[in-house]
N, C-alpha and C positions, 0 to 999 in steps of 0.2 A: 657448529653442529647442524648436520640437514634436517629441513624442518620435515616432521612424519606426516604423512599424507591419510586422509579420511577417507574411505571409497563411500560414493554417493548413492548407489543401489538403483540409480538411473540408467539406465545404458544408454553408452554412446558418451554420457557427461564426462565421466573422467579419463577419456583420451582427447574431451577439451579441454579440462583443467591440469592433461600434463599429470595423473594420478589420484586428483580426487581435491580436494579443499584440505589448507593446510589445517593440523590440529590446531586448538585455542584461539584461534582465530574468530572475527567478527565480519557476517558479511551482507550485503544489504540485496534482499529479491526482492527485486523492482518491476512493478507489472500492473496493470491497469484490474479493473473487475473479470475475472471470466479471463485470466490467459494461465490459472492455474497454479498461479502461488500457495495455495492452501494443498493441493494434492502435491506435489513438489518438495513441500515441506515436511509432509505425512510419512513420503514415501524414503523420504531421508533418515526420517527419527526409526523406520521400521527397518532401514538396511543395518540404522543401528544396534537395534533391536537383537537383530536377526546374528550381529558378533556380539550380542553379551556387551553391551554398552548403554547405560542408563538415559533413556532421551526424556524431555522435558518440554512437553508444547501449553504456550498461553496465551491463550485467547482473549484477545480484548475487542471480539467484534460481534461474533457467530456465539451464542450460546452450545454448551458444549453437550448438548442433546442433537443441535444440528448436524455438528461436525460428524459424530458417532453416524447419524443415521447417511451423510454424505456419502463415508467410507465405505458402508456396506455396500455400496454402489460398485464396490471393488472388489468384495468379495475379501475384504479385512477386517480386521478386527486392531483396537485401539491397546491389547489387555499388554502389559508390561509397560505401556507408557507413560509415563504419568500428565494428565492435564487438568490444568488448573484453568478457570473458571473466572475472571476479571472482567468479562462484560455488566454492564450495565443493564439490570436488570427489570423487567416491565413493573415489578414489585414496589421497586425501589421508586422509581419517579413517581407511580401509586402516591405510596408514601409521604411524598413531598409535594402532593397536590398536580404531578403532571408537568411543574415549571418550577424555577427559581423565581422567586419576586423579589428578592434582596441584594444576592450576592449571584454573581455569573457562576457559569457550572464549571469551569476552569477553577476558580477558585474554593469550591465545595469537593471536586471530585477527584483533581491529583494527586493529591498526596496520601490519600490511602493507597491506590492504583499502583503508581509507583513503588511505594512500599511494599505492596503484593506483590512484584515484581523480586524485590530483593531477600523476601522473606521463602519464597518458594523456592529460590535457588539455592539458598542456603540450607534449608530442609531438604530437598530432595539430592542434590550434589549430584547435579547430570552432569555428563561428556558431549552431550548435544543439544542443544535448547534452539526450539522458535517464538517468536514471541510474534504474534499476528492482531493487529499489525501496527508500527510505528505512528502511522495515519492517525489513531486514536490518542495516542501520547502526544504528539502535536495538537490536536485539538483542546487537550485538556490544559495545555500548558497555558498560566497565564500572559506569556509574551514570548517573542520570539529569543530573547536572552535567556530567559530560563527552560527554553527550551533545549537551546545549543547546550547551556552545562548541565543539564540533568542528563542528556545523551553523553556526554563527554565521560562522563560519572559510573553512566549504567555501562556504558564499553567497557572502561577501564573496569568494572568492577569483575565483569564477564570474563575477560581475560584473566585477569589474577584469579580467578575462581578455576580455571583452566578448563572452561567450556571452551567449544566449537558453535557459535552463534548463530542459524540464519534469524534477517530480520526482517518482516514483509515491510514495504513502503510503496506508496501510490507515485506514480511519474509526476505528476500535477504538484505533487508536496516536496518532491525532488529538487526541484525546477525551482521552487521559491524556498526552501531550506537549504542549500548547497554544501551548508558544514557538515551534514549527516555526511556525506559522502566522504569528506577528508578526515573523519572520524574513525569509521570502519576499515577493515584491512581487505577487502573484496565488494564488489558489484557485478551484478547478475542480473538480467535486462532478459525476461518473457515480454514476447509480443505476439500482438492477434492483428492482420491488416487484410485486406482484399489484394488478391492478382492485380497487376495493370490492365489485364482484360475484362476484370469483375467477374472472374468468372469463379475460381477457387478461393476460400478461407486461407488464408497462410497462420501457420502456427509458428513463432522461432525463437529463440534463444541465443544470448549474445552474453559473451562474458566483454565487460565495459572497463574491471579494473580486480589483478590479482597482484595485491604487497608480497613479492618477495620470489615469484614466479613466473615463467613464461606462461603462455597459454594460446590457443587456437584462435587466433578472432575470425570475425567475422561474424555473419548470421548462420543458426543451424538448427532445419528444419527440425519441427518436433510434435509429434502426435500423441494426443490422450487417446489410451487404448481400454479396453477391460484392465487391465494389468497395471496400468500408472502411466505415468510418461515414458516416450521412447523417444530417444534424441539419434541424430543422423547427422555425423559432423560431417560440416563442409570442409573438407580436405582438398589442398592443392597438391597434385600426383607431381613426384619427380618422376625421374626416370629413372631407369635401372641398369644394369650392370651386365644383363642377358645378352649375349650376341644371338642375332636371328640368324636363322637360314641353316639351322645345324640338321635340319633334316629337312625334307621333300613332301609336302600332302599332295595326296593325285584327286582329279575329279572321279576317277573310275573310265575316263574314256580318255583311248589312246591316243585321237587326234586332238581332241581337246588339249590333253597333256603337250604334244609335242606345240602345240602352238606357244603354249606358256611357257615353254624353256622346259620341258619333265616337270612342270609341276608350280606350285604355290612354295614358296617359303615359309619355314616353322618363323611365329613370332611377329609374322609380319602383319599389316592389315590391308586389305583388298576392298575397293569399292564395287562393286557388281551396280552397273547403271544401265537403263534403259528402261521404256515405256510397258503401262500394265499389261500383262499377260504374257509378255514377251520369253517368260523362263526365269526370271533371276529366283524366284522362291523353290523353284524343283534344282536348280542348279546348285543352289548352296547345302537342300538338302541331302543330296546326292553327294556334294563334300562332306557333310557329316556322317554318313555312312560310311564311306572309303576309311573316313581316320579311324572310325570305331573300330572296323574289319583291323585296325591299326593299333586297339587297344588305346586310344588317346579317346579321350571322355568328351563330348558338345555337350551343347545345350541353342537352341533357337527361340530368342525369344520375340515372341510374334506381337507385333501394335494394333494391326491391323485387321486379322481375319482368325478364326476360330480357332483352337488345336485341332479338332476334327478336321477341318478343313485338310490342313497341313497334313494330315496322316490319312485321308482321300485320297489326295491327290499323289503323296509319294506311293502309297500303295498299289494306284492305277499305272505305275512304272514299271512296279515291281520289286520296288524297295525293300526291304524286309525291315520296316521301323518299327514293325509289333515285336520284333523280336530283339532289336537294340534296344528298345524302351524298357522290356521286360527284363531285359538282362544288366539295365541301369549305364547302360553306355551313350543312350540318348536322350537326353531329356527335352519337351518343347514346353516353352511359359508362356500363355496368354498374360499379355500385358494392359491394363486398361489407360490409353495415355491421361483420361483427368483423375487417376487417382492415386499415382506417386509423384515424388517430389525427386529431383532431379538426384538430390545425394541417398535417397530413398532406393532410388532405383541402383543408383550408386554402390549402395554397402549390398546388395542385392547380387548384385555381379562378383563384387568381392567374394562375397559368403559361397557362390558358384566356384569359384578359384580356389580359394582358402583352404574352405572347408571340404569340399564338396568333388575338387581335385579334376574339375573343367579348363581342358587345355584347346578346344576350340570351340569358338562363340560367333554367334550368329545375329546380327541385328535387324528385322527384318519389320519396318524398311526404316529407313530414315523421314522419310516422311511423315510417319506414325511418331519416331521420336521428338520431330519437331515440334508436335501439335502437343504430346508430352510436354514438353519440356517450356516454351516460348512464354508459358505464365509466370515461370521464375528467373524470367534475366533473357541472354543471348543464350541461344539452344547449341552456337557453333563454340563458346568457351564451353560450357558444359562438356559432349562431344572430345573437344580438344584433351579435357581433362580425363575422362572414359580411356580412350583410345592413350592415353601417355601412361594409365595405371597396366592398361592389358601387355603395352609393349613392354613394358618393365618388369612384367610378370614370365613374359616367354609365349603366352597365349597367341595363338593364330584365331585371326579376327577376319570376319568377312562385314563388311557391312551393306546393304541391298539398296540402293536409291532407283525412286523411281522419276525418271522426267514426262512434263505434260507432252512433247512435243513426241509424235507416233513418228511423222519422217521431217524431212527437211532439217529444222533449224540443230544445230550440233554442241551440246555441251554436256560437260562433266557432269554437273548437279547443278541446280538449282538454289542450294544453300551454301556456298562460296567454301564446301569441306573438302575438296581433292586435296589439297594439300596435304592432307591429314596420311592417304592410302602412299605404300608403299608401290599397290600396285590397283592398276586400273582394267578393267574388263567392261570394252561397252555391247552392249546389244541390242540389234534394229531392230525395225521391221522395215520390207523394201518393197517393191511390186513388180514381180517380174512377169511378163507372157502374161498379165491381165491376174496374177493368181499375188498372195502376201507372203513373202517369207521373211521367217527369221532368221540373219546374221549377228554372228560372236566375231569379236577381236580382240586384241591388248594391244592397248594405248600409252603403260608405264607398266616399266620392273622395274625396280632396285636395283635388286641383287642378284641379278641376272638378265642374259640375255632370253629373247620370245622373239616368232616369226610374227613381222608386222604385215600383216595380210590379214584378210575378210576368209571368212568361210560359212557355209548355212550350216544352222541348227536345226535339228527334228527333233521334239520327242514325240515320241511313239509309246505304245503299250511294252514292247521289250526294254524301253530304257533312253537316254539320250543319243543320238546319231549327228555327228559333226562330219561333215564334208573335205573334201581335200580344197586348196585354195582356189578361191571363184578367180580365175586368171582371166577368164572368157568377159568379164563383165570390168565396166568401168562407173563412176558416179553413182557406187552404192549407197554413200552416207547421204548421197543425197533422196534419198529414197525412191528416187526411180533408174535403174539401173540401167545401159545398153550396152549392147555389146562392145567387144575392143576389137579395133579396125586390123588386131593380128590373130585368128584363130588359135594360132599357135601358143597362145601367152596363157594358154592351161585347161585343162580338160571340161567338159562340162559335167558336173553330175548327176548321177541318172537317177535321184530326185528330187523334186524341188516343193511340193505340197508343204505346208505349213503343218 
């Protein structure tokens, strides 16, 4: 019989668990102070709440005036849950003078504890129960043996009562109890740590062990929001099934286009390289204009410089993005690189696709993503991953790298990603007659043929102006250009102003 699945009321969690935590099952949230096991657990009893499902929370830590006043913090409320109340109480050691002098508190305090444990469940008869946290049951127990079977006991009892258990536990207790673990039917691993840069808090979530299921591993970013937890699974992107190139995007300019072959290929991904100020930000955005004019939806999401900015400066072109923007065919995203997380920004792009029905994407620049991204691991797997979800999808993808070097030294990027672009577009700056200009070329197609030749770039206030091929010059990439010893080897054009 397949075992029915619990949705977790977490988003993002139960396409790591493969649909959600199996029914009746027993399973251990394991997490240090402060990574969120109490709201995790709240937010569980409330998605059960929320189906007409009896939840059951007990608290053996936080009196249960704390937890109430925690929640409102959320803009929740506790009412249909039932919680019971097993902390130890300031009254109560009152009572007993503040201390044991005779007998250890393990052996004064268990077995009532316990008992509460078994008499609440039985009275209330949830579908979902926490009990917060295991940390305390350990403490009261009088030895490590009686510890293990009184856990063995209360599982088993859980189970046959046909709950759905979480159960909180400290890592530290983990670590030196290890039968809890071969106990329960699941483990569930919050964590809080520092970047390797020290610079960002990382929040994440790790499923460590599900009886009787697959499930996502790995670590997956996760942020406490107003709303609850929001998890962001680390997904490894296959690939897809889309053949590229079933249709043509033009830049809007004719020599442009003939240089590329007639164009960019649908699906494909493009790196646009070369030094700042050179054009690659007006150049892509001028491709998202073409495809709009095209009915095909962008979006450019910027690391680096403003939205304004971005909509300045195409406007000084003469772009019309006030009017794709308005009419929802353009969108542009300020990105802040230190405050997503790499699968953050991840299901971000997705939810652009998916939802949202974005078929070409702009990433502007790489540089920006690097400085994103390098707090969570390698920026060029991430990346790798990005660009293998877009190609799978059918998205045409531009991505905009910037290099330090203005002339002279000659490479692709800086972050070892060409491999990634289908297709390569570099652009200089050279020095010709004492004056700067800028040259476009293509260095890689795929999926077609492009004229491999140099030609200047202009923008102007009408729009982008490409030249016919610089035939007349030779040692452009090297950034100072001379002439070639055959006049004849191509026209000059008649202008050359930056």
């Amino acid at each position: 019989m397949a075992i029915k699945r619990m949705p977790t009321g977490i988003p993002g969690l139960d396409e790591v668990l493969h649909g959600g935590l199996s029914e009746k099952y027993s399973y251990l949230l394991v997490g240090s102070a402060g990574t969120g096991k109490t709201i995790f657990s709240l937010q569980w009893l409330l998605e059960g709440r929320r189906r007409g499902e009896r939840g059951l929370y007990i608290t053996l830590a936080e009196p249960e005036e704390k937890i109430e006043q925690n929640v409102a913090g959320f803009s929740w409320t506790l009412e249909g849950v039932d919680l019971v109340d097993l902390a130890i109480k300031g009254e109560q050691l009152k009572e007993s003078g503040g201390e044991y002098h005779i007998f250890p508190p393990s052996e004064v305090e268990h077995t009532p504890v316990w008992e509460g444990i078994y008499e609440a469940v039985n009275e209330k008869r949830p579908q979902r129960v926490v009990i917060d946290s295991l940390t305390q049951l350990r403490f009261l127990s009088t030895d490590e043996y009686q510890f293990r079977k009184q856990m063995l006991a209360l599982v088993t009892f859980l189970d046959q009562s046909g709950c759905t258990t979480l159960l909180a536990f400290e890592p530290t207790e983990l670590e030196r109890e290890a039968s809890v673990a071969l106990a329960v039917d699941g483990i569930i691993r919050l964590r809080t740590q520092v970047s390797p840069g020290r610079v960002i808090g990382l929040r994440s979530l790790q499923v460590e062990k599900l009886r009787g299921s697959d499930f996502m591993s790995g670590l997956h970013p996760l942020r406490i929001t107003g709303e609850g937890i929001r998890l962001f699974p680390h997904r490894v992107e296959k690939t897809g099934q889309t053949s590229p190139g079933r249709e043509k995007f033009s830049f809007g300019n004719k020599e442009l286009d003939e240089l590329l072959g007639s164009g960019i290929e649908s699906g494909t991904a493009t790196l646009v390289t070369g030094p700042a100020g050179v054009g690659k930000s007006t150049l892509a955005t001028s491709f998202l204009v073409e495809a709009a004019r095209r009915e095909r939806r962008g979006v450019i999401y910027v690391f680096e410089e403003s939205v304004e900015s971005v909509l300045t400066r195409s406007r000084g072109i003469r772009l019309p993005v006030d009017e794709m923007l308005e009419g929802g065919a353009l969108k542009v995203v300020r990105v802040n690189p230190m405050e997503l997380y790499p699968d953050e920004f991840l299901s971000m792009v997705r939810a652009s696709v998916e939802e949202d029905d974005r078929t070409v994407i702009v990433l502007d620049s790489l540089r920006g993503y690097d400085l994103a991204m390098e707090e969570f691991g390698t920026p060029v797997a991430h990346l790798h991953n990005l660009v293998t979800y877009l190609n799978s999808r059918g998205v045409t993808t531009l991505l905009l790298n910037e290099v330090e070097y203005i002339t002279g030294d000659l490479r692709a990027t800086e972050l070892g990603v060409s491999h990634l672009a289908d297709n390569i577009i570099l652009m200089r700056y050279a020095e010709h007659e004492s004056q700067v200009i800028k040259v476009i070329g293509c260095l890689k197609k795929r999926l077609g043929g492009f004229q491999p030749e140099l030609r200047q770039l202009q923008i102007t206030p009408e729009g982008i102006k490409v030249s016919e091929k610089l035939g007349h010059l030779r040692g452009i990439l090297t950034g100072v250009p001379a002439y070639a010893p055959n006049e004849a080897a191509g026209p000059r054009p008649r202008w050359s102003r930056a």
